[in-house]
KOLTOR-593619 format. One record per residue: residue number from 1; y, z, x of N, C-alpha, C in turn; residue in one letter. Coordinates in steps of 0.2 Angstrom, whole numbers. Atoms other than C-alpha are relative to their C-alpha. Example, Ala and Ser with C-alpha at 12.3 -4.5 7.8 and 13.67 -1.06 7.14 Angstrom:
# KOLTOR-593619
+------+---------+-------+--------+----------+-------+---------+---------+-------+--------+-------+
! bati ! n_north !  n_up ! n_east ! ca_north ! ca_up ! ca_east ! c_north !  c_up ! c_east ! kemar !
+------+---------+-------+--------+----------+-------+---------+---------+-------+--------+-------+
!    1 !      -6 !     0 !      4 !      -22 !    39 !      62 !       6 !     0 !      4 !     a !
!    2 !      -6 !    -1 !     -4 !       -5 !    36 !      68 !       5 !     3 !     -4 !     s !
+------+---------+-------+--------+----------+-------+---------+---------+-------+--------+-------+
# end
This chain:
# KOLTOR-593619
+------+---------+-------+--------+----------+-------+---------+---------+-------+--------+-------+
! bati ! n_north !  n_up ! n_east ! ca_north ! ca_up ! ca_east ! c_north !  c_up ! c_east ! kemar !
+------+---------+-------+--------+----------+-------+---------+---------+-------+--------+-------+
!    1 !      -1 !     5 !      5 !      283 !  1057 !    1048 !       7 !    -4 !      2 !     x !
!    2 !      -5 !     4 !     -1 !      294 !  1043 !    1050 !       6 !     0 !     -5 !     x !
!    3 !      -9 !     1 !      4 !      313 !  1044 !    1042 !       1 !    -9 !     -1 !     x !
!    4 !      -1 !     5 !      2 !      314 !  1027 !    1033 !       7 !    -2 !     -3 !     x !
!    5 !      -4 !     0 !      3 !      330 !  1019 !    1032 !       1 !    -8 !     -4 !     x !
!    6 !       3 !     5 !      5 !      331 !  1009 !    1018 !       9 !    -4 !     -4 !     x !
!    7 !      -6 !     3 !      3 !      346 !   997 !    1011 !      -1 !     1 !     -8 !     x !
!    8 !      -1 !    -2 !      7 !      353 !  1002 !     993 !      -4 !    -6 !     -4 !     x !
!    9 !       5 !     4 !      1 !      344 !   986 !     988 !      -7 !     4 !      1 !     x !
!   10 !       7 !    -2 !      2 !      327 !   991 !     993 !       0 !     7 !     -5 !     x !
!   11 !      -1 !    -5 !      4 !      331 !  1008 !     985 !      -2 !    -1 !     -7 !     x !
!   12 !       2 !     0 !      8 !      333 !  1000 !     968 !      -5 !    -3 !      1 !     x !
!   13 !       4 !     2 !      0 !      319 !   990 !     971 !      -6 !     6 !      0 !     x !
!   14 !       7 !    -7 !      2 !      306 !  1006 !     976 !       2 !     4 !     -7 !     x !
!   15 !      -1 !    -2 !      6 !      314 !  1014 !     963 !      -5 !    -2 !     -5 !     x !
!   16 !       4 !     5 !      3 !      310 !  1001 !     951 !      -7 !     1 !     -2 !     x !
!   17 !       6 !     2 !      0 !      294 !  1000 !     956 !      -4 !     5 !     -2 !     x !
!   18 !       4 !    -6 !      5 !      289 !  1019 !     952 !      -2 !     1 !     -4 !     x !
!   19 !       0 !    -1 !      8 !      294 !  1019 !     938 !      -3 !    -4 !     -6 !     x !
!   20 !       5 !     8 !      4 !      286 !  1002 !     932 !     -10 !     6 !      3 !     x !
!   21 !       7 !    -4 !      0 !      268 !  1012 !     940 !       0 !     6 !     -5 !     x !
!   22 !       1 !    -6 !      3 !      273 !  1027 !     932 !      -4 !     0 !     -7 !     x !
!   23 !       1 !     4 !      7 !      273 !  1018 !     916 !      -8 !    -2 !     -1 !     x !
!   24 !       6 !     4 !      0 !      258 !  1008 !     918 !      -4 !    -1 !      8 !     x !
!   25 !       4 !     0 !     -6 !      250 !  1010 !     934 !       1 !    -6 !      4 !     x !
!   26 !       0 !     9 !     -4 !      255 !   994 !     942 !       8 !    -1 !     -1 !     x !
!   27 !      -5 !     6 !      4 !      271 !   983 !     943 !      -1 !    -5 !      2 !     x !
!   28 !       3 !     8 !     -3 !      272 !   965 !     944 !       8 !    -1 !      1 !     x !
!   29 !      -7 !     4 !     -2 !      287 !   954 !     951 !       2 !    -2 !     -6 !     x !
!   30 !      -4 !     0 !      4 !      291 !   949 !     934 !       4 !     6 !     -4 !     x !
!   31 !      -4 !    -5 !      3 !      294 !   966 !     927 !       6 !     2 !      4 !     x !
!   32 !      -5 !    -6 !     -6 !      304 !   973 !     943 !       8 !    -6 !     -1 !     x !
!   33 !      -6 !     6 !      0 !      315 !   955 !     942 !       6 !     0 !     -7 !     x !
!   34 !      -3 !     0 !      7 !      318 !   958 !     923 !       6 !     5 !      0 !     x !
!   35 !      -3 !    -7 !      0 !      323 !   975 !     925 !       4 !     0 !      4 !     x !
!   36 !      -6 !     1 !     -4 !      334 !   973 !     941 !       6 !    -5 !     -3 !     x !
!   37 !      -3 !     8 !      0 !      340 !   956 !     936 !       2 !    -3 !      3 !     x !
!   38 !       0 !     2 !     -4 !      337 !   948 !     948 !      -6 !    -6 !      0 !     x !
!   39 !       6 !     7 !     -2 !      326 !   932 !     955 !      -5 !     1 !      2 !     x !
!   40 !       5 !    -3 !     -3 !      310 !   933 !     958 !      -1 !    -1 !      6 !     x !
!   41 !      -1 !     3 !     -6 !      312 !   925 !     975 !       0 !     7 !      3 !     x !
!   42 !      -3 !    -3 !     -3 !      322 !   940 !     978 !      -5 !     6 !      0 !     x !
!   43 !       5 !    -6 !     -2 !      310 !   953 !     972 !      -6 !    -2 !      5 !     x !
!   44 !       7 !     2 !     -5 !      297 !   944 !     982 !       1 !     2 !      9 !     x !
!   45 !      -2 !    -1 !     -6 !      306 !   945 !     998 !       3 !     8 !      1 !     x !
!   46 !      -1 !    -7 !     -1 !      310 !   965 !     994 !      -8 !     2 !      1 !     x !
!   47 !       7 !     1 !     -1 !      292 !   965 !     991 !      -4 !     2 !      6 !     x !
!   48 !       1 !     2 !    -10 !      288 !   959 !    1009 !       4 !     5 !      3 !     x !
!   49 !      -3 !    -4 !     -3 !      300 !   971 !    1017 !      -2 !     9 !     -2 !     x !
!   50 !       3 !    -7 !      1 !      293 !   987 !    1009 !      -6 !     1 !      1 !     x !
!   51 !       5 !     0 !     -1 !      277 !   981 !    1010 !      -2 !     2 !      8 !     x !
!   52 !       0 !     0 !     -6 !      279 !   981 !    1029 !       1 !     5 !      3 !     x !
!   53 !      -3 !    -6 !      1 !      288 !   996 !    1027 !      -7 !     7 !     -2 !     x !
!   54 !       7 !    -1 !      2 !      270 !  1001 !    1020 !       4 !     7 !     -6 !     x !
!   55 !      -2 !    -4 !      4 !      280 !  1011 !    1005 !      -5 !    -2 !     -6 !     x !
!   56 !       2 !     4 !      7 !      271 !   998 !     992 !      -7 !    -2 !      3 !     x !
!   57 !       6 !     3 !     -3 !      253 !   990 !     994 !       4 !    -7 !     -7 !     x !
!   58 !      -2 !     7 !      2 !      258 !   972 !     990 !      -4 !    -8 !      2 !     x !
!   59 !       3 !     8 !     -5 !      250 !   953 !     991 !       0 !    -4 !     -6 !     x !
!   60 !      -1 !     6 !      6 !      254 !   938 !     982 !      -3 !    -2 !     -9 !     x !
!   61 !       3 !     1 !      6 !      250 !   937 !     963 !      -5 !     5 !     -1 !     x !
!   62 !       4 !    -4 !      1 !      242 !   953 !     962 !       5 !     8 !     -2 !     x !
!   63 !      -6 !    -6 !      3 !      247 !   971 !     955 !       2 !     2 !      6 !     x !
!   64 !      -4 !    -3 !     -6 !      260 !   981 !     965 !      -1 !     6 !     -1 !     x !
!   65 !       0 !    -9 !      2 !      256 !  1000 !     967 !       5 !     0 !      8 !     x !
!   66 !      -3 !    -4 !     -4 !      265 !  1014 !     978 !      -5 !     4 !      2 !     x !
!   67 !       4 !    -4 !     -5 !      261 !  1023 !     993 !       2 !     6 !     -2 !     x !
!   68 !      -4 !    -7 !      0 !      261 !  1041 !     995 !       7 !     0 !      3 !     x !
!   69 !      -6 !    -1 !     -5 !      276 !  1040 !    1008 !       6 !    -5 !     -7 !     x !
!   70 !      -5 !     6 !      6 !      285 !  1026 !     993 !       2 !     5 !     -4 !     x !
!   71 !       0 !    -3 !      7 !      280 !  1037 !     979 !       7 !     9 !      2 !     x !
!   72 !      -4 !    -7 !     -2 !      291 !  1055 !     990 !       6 !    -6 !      0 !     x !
!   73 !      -9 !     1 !     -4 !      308 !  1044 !     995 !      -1 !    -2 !     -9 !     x !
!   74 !      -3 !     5 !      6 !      307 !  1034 !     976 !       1 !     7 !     -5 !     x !
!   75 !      -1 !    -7 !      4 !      305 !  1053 !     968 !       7 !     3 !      4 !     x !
!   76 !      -5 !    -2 !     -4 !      319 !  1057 !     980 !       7 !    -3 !     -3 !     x !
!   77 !      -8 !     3 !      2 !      332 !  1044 !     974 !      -1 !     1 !     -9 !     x !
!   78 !       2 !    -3 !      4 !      325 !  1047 !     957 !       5 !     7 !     -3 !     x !
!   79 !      -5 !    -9 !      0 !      332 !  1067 !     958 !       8 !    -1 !      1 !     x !
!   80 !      -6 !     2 !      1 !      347 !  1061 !     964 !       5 !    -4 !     -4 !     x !
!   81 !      -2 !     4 !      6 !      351 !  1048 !     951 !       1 !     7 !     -5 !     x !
!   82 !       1 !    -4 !      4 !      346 !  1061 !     938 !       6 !     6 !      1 !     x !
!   83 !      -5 !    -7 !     -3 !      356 !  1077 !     946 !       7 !    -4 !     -2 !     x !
!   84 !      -5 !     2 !      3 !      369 !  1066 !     945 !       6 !    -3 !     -3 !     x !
!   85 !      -2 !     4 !      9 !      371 !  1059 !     929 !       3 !     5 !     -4 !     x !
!   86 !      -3 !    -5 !      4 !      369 !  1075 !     923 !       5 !     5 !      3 !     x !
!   87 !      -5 !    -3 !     -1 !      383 !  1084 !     932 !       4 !    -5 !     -4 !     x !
!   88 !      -4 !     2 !      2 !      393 !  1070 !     928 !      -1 !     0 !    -12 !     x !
!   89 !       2 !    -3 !      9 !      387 !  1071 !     907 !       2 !     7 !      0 !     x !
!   90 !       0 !    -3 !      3 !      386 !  1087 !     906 !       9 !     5 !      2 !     x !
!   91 !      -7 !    -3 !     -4 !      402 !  1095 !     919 !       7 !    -6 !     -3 !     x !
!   92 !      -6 !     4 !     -2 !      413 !  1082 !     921 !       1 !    -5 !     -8 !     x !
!   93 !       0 !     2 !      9 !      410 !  1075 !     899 !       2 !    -6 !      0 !     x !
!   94 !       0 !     9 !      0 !      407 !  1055 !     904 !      -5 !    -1 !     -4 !     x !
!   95 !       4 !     4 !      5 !      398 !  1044 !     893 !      -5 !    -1 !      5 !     x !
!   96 !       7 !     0 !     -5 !      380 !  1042 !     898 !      -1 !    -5 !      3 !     x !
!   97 !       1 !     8 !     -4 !      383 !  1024 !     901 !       5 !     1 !      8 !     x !
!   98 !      -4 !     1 !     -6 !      397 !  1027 !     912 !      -4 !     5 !      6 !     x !
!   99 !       2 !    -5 !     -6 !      390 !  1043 !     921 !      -7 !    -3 !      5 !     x !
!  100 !       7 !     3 !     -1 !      372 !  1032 !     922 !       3 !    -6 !      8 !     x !
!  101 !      -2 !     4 !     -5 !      384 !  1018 !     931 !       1 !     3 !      6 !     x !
!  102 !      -2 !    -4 !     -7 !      392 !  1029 !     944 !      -7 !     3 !      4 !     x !
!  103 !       4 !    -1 !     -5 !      378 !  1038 !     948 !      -7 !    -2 !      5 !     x !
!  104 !       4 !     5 !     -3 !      366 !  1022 !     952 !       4 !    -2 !      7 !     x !
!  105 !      -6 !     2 !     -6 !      381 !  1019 !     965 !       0 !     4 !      4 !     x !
!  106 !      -1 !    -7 !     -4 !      382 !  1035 !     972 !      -7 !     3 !      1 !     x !
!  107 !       6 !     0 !     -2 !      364 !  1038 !     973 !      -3 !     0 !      8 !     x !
!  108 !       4 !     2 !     -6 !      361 !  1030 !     989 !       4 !     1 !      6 !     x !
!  109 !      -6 !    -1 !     -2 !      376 !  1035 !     997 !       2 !     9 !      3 !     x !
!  110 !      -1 !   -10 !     -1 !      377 !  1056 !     995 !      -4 !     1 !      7 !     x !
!  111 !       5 !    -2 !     -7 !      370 !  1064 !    1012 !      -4 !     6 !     -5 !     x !
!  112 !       3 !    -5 !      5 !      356 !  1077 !    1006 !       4 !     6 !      1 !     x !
!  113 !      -3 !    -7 !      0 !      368 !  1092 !    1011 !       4 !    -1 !     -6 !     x !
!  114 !      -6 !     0 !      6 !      382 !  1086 !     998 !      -5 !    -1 !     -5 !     x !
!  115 !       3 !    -1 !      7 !      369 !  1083 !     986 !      -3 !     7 !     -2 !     x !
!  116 !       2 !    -8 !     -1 !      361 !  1100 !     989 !       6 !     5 !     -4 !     x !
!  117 !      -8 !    -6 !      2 !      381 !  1109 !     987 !       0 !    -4 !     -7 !     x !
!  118 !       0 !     5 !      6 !      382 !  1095 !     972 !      -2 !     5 !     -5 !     x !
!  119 !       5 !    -4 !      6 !      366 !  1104 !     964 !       1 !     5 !     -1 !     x !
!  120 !      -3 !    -8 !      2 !      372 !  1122 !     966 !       5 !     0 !     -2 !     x !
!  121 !      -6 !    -1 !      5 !      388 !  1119 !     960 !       0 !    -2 !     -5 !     x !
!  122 !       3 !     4 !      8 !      381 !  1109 !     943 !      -2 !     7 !     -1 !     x !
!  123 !       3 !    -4 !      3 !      370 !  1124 !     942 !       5 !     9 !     -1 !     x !
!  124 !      -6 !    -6 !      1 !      384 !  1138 !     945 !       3 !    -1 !     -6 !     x !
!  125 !      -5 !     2 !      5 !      394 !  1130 !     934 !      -1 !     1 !     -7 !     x !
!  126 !       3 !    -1 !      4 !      382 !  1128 !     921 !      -1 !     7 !     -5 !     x !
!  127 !       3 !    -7 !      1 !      377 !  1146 !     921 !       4 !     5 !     -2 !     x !
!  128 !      -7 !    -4 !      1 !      394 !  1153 !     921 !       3 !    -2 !     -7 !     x !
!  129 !      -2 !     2 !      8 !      399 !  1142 !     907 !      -4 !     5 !     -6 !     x !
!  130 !       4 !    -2 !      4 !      385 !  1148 !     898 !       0 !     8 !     -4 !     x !
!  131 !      -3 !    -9 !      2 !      390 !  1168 !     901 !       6 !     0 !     -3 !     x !
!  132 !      -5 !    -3 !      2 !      406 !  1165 !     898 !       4 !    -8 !     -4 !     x !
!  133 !      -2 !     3 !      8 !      411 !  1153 !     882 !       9 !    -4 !      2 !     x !
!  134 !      -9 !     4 !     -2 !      430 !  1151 !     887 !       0 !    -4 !      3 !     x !
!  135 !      -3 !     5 !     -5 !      429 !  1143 !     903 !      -4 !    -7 !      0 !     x !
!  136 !       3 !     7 !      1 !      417 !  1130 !     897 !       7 !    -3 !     -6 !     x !
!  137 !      -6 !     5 !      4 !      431 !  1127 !     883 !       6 !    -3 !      5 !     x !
!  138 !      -5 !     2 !     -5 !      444 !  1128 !     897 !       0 !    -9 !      4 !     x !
!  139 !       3 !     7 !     -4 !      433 !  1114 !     908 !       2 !    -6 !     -6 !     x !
!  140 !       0 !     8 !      4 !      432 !  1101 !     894 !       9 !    -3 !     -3 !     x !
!  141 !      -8 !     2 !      0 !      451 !  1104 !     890 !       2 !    -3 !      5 !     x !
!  142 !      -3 !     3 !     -5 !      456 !  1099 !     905 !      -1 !    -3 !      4 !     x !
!  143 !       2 !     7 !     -3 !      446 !  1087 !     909 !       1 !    -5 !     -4 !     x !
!  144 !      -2 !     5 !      4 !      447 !  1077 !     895 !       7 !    -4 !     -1 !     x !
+------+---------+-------+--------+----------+-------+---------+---------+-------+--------+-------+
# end
């Protein structure tokens, strides 16, 4: 299986477009253009480059679905957004907007090992807080 490397552009763009199918089985270049806010030009020419990339099945003024190979990396960046959001939410006690900003940023960016040790430290930390009551109070003191 080929290793796709993909510019943080196309990323939000596949992204996007999952989530637009998830939704309603299709997306089209105006919903993705809404939602990114961007030109349709622009989504047309990501379009074309994913299509090629064969992640998307794509062709002029028709719906847009994802491929099996689209639908694994878009669920991949996906996990990572989500993971973390919620380390920043729930650990580190950002606002959903801010933690949602950062980790649309850093999504594309974390190697899978840091996000991996990322996810086991979210989840240690979690579990420990949970046994033990103080040091969740300690964390929020001291971070805030």
């Amino acid at each position: 299986m080929e290793k796709f490397v993909l510019s943080q552009s196309q990323e939000d763009y596949l992204e996007e477009i999952y989530i637009e199918v998830s939704h309603q089985g299709f997306a089209s270049v105006t919903a993705i253009s809404n939602a990114l806010n961007v030109k349709k030009a622009s989504v047309t020419g990501a379009l074309n480059q994913l299509a090629e990339k064969k992640l998307i099945n794509y062709a002029p003024y028709s719906k847009i679905t994802i491929t099996e190979e689209g639908e694994k990396i878009a669920k991949e960046i996906l996990k990572k957004h989500d993971t973390i959001t919620k380390f920043f939410t729930e650990i580190l006690h950002l606002s959903e907007k801010e933690a949602a900003a950062n980790a649309c940023r850093m999504e594309h960016i974390v190697s899978d090992e840091l996000f991996e040790r990322l996810t086991k430290f979210a989840i240690f930390i979690s579990e420990y807080s949970a046994a033990n009551p103080d040091f969740k109070i300690k964390i929020e003191k001291n971070i805030k």
